[in-house]
C-alpha atoms as one frame of an Amber mdcrd trajectory, in Angstrom:
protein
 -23.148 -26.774  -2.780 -22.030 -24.379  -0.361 -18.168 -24.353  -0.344 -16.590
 -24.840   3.017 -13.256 -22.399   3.170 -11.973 -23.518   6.721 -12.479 -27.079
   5.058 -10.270 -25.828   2.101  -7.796 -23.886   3.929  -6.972 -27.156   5.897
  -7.250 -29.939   3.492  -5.962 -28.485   0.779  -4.145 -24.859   0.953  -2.405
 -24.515   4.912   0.082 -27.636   3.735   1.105 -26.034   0.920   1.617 -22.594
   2.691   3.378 -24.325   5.676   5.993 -25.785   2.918   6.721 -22.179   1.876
   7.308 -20.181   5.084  10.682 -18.015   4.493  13.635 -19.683   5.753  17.176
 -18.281   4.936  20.433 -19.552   6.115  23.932 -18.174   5.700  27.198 -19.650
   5.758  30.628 -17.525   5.239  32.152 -16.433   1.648  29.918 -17.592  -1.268
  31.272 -19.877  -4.055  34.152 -17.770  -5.939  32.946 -18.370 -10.130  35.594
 -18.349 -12.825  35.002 -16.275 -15.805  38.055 -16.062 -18.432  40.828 -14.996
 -16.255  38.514 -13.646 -13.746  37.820 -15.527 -10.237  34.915 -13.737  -8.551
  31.644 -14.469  -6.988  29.134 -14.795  -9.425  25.586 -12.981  -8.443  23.908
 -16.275  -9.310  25.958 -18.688  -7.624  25.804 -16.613  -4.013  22.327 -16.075
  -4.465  21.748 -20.339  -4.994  24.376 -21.070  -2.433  22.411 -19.039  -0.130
  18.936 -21.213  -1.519  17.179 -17.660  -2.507  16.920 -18.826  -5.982  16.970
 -22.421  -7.802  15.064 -25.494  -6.952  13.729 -24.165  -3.616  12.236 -21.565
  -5.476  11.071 -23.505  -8.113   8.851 -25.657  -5.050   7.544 -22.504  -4.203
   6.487 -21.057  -7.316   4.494 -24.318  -8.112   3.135 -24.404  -4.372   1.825
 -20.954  -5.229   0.040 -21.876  -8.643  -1.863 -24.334  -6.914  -2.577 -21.756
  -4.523  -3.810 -19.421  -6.620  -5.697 -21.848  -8.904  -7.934 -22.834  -5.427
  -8.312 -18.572  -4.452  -9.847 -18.700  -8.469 -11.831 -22.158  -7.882 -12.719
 -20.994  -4.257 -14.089 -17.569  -5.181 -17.939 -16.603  -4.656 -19.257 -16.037
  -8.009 -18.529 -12.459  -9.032 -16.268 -11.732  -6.931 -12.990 -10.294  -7.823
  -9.883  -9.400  -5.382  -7.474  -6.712  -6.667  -4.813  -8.620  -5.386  -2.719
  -9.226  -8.201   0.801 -10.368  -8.575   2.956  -7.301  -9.941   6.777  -7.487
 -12.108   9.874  -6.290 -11.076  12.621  -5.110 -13.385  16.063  -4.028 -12.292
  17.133  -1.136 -14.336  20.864  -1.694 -14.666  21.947  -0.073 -18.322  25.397
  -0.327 -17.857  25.518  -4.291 -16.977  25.261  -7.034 -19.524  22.273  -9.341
 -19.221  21.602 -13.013 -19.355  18.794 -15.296 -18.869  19.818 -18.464 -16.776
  18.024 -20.969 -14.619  15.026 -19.050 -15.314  15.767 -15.308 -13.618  17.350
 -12.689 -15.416  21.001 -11.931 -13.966  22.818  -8.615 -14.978  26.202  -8.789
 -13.878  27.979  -5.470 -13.761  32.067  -4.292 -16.282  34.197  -5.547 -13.681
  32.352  -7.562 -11.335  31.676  -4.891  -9.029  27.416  -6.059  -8.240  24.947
  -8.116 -10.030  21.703  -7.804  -9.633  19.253 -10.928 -10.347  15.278 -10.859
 -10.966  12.714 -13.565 -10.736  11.197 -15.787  -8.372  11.595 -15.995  -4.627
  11.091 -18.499  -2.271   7.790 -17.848  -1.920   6.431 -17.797  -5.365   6.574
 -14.445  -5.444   8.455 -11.886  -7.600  12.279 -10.546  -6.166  15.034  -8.847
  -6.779  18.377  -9.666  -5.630  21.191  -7.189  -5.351  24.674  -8.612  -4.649
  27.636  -6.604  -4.036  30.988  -7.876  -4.591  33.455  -4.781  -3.234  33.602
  -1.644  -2.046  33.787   0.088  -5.353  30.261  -0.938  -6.277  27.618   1.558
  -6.303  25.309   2.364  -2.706  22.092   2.826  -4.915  19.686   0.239  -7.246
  16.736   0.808  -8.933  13.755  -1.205  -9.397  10.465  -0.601 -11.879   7.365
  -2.181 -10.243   5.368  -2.910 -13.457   4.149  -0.316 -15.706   4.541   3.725
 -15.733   0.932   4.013 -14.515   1.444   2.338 -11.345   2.127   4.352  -8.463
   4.082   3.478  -5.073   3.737   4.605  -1.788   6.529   4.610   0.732   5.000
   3.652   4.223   6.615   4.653   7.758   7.669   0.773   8.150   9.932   1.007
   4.664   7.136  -1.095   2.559   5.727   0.402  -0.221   2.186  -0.126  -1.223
   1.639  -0.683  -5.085  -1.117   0.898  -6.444  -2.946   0.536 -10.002  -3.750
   3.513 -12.037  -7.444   3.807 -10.810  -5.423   4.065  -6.864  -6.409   0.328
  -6.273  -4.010  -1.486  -4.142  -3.109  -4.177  -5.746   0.324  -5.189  -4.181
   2.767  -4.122  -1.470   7.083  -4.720  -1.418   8.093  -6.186   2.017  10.502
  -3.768   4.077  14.185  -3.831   3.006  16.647  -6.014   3.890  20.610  -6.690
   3.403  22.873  -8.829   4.945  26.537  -9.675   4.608  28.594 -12.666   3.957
  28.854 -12.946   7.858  24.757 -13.082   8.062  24.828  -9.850   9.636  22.423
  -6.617   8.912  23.521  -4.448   6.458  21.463  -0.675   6.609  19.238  -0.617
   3.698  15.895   1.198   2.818  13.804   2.281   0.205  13.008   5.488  -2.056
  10.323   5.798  -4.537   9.440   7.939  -7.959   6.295   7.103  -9.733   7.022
   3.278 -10.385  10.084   3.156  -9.951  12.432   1.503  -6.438  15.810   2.889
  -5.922  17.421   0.699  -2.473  20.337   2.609  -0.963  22.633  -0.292   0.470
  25.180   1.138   3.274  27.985  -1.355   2.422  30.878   0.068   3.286  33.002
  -1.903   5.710  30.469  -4.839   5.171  32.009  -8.525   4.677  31.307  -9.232
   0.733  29.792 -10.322  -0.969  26.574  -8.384   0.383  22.711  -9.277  -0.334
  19.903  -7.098  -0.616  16.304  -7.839  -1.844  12.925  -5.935  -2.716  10.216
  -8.754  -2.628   6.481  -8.259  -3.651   4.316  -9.343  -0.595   0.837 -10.693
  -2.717   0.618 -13.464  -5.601  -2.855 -13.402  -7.483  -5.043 -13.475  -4.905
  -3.581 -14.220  -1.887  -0.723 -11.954   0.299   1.735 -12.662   3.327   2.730
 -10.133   6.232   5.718 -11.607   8.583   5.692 -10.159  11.992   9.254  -9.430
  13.412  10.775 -10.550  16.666   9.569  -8.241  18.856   6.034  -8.002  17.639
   6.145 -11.778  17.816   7.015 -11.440  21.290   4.709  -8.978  22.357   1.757
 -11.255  20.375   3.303 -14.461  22.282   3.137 -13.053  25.669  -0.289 -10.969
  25.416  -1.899 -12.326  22.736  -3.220 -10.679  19.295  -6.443  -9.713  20.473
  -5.072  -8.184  23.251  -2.485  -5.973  20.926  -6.047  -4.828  19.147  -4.598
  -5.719  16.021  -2.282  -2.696  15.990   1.067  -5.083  14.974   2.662  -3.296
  12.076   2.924  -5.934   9.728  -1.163  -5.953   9.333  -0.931  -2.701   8.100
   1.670  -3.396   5.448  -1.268  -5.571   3.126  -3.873  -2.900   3.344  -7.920
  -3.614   4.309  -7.035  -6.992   3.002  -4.416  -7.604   5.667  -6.222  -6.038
   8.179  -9.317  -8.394   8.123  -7.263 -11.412   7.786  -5.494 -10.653  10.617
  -9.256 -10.118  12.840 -10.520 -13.132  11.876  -7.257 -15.378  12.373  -6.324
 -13.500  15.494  -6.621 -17.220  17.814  -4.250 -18.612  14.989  -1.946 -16.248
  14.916  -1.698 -16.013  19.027  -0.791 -19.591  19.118   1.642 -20.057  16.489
   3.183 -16.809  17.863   4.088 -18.573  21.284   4.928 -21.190  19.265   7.762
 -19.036  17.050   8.796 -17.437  20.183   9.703 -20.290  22.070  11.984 -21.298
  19.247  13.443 -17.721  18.699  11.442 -17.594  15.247   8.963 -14.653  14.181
   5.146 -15.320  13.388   3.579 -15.197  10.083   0.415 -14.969   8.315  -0.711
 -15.688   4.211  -3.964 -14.643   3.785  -6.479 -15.120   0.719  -9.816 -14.868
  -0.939 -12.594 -12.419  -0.650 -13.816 -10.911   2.483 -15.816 -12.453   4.070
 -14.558 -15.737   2.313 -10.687 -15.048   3.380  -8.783 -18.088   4.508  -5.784
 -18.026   6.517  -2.516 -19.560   7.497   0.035 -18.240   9.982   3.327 -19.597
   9.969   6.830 -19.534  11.961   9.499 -18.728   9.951  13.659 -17.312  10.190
  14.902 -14.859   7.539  15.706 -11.330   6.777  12.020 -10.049   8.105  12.806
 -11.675  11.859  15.104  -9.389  13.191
């Protein structure tokens, strides 16, 4: 039997992809943690506060299981994306570490940052940088997987993620950082061989400050969030109209790039959609070309700005 992937993208993987589109919401001074004689805001408890790890992310890890179980199930025979989800490990030597709530949390000798890895809110790996004061470092680094894969810093400030044989296999959204006030922090991105380093200008910032490198693909399947403006432009002239050219379907490689073609209609209508609501347009993507299937999405968060 011929497998139907509009059918499947419908009935089966665009509700569970709708559940997961990126919402973030701030709101003032985190929870303050005690520790000994120590009051201070704990990396772990402003990073749940703010919902980027804990229960919602738990939801969204699952959702993206059973998303990647259908790419596997849904897959002409043969066929084999390169898409692959990829770790990230925050390199933090001088902090002690601790496994809790299933990330890994490093907090730094006198509570100056913490940095937390694991799962995001969309199933997908993170890191979370939190800064506590001014006397806390500008600079944290990041290995993305093994010594043989190599990173490429692209004019937008994602990297592409390449395997040893120069397969893309992954990408890291753009940087972001915000402060305790929800407002933009300057942040971007450097890269050595495998290895991240985010600068984070926080200097006269309301703390505690947030920061986050996020992979962009799962096994199989990737996301690209267009920002406000591109949004915009997509709302008023349409995708097709744009050729294509929006940023964000460059970030995912060829993959992107024909995902975005085929769902152009979609992603024109939930783009006017998102606009009229002052929210930003996305698209997840998966499969095989030609057997991709698609959902766009609106979303708020760090990426719509």
């Amino acid at each position: 039997m011929k497998l139907n992937w509009r059918t499947l993208t419908a009935a089966v993987l665009g509700p569970l992809l709708a559940r997961s589109a990126l919402t973030i919401t701030y709101s003032g001074a985190a929870h303050a943690a005690s520790f000994g004689d120590r009051s201070y805001q704990d990396p772990l408890i402003v990073l749940e506060k703010q919902g980027l790890v804990g229960p919602a992310t738990a939801a969204a890890k699952k959702a993206a299981d059973e998303r990647s179980k259908a790419v596997k199930d849904a897959a002409p025979s043969g066929a084999k994306s390169s898409l692959q989800p990829v770790s990230l490990t925050a390199l933090v030597p001088e902090a002690g570490k601790a496994t809790q709530d299933g990330a890994t949390v490093h907090r730094a000798a006198g509570n100056k940052y913490g940095v937390v890895t694991g799962t995001g809110q969309q199933g997908l790996n993170a890191g979370y940088i939190v800064i506590n004061n001014s006397s806390a470092p500008t600079e944290y680094k990041f290995a993305v997987s093994d010594a043989s894969t190599r990173l490429h810093l692209n004019a937008d400030g994602s990297i592409t993620v390449n395997n040893a044989a120069g397969e893309q296999v992954n990408y890291i959204q753009p940087a972001w950082a915000k402060d305790a006030a929800g407002k933009p922090v300057q942040t971007r991105y450097a890269v050595s061989g495998n290895v991240i380093t985010q600068t984070v200008d926080h200097f006269g910032a309301q703390y505690p400050v947030t920061a986050d490198p996020q992979t962009g693909c799962g096994f199989g399947w990737c996301s690209v969030y267009f920002n406000r403006s591109e949004t915009k432009d997509i709302a008023t002239a349409g995708f097709t109209a744009l050729g294509g050219a929006a940023v964000a379907c460059a970030i995912g490689g060829p993959f992107a790039a024909a995902a975005c073609a085929l769902a152009a209609a979609s992603i024109g209508a939930t783009a006017q959609y998102a606009d009229n609501r002052g929210q930003c347009v996305g698209l997840s993507f998966w499969g095989i070309y030609p057997a991709i299937g698609w959902n766009p999405f609106a979303y708020t968060g760090p990426q719509c700005r």
